[in-house]
Steps between C-alpha positions, in 0.01 A plus 500: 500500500385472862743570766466431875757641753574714774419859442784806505503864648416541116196331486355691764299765279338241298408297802316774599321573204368147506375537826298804408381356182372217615324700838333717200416198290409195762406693821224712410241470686637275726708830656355840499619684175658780706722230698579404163552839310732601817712227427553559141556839555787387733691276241840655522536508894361159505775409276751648709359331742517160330851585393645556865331134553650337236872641596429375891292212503538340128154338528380598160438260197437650180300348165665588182347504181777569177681777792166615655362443834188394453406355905677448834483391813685628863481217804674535814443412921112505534365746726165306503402414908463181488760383272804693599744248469372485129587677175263682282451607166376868523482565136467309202392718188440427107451750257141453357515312193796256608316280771429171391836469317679337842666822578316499860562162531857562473532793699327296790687217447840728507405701812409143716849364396643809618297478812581135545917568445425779760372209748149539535262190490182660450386826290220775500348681239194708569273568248275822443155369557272487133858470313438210278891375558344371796478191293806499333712551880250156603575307191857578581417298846430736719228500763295804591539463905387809627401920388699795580457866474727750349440919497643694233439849456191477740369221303438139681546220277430151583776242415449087456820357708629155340773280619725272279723249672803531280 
């Protein structure tokens, strides 16, 4: 049984393992494997990490499958320059091997209401450039209006930037 909802301090370990799993499993090659390998190697302060922002901010939602998080997503305030009066979607992750089953759709879908109750009229969501959910984030209506750049661990990675009107 699928189950969508907002996540607990409990979830917060296995919100972090999907995060790593999917880096490990989606992202090579798009991000250098150390960036990567650094990352899973950091799985339990990450999920300390995600547990301190699920106790103050609350903007996790969770994908259950039978008791299991299999995907989630965190949205908040966008920090993106030209949008900051906007809300953004900074992470939206599926366990490979349960896309195409609506569970993103969901989570997106879950994470914009949340954004819209919060007051926001418009969204972002940037998107790592090569990731093929590129189409699945334009399908969902969004429009690619821009790039941006992010560094992580000394790596630069080039972001799509798409804007929803919500």
């Amino acid at each position: 049984m699928v189950n969508i909802r907002k996540a607990n301090p409990e979830d917060a370990l296995a919100i972090s393992i999907v995060n790593v799993y999917t880096w490990k499993t989606q992202y090579s090659g798009l991000i250098p494997e150390e960036v990567i390998d650094d990352r899973v190697a950091s799985v339990e302060q990450m999920a300390q990490k995600n547990k301190n922002r699920i106790i103050e901010d609350k903007n996790y939602i969770v994908a259950e499958i039978d008791g299991t998080v299999v995907g989630f997503t965190r949205y908040a305030k966008s920090t993106y320059k030209d949008y900051e009066n906007a809300g953004e979607i900074y992470a939206l992750y599926l366990l490979k091997g349960f896309n195409g089953k609506g569970l993103g759709r969901k989570l997106f879908e879950a994470a914009r209401d949340e954004l819209k109750k919060a007051g926001y009229n418009q969204m972002i969501i940037k998107c790592l450039k090569g990731n093929p959910t590129l189409d699945f984030y334009k399908y969902m209506g969004g429009e690619v209006i821009g790039e941006d750049k992010m560094i992580m661990d000394n790596a630069v990675l080039e972001e799509d930037v798409l804007v929803y009107n919500i």
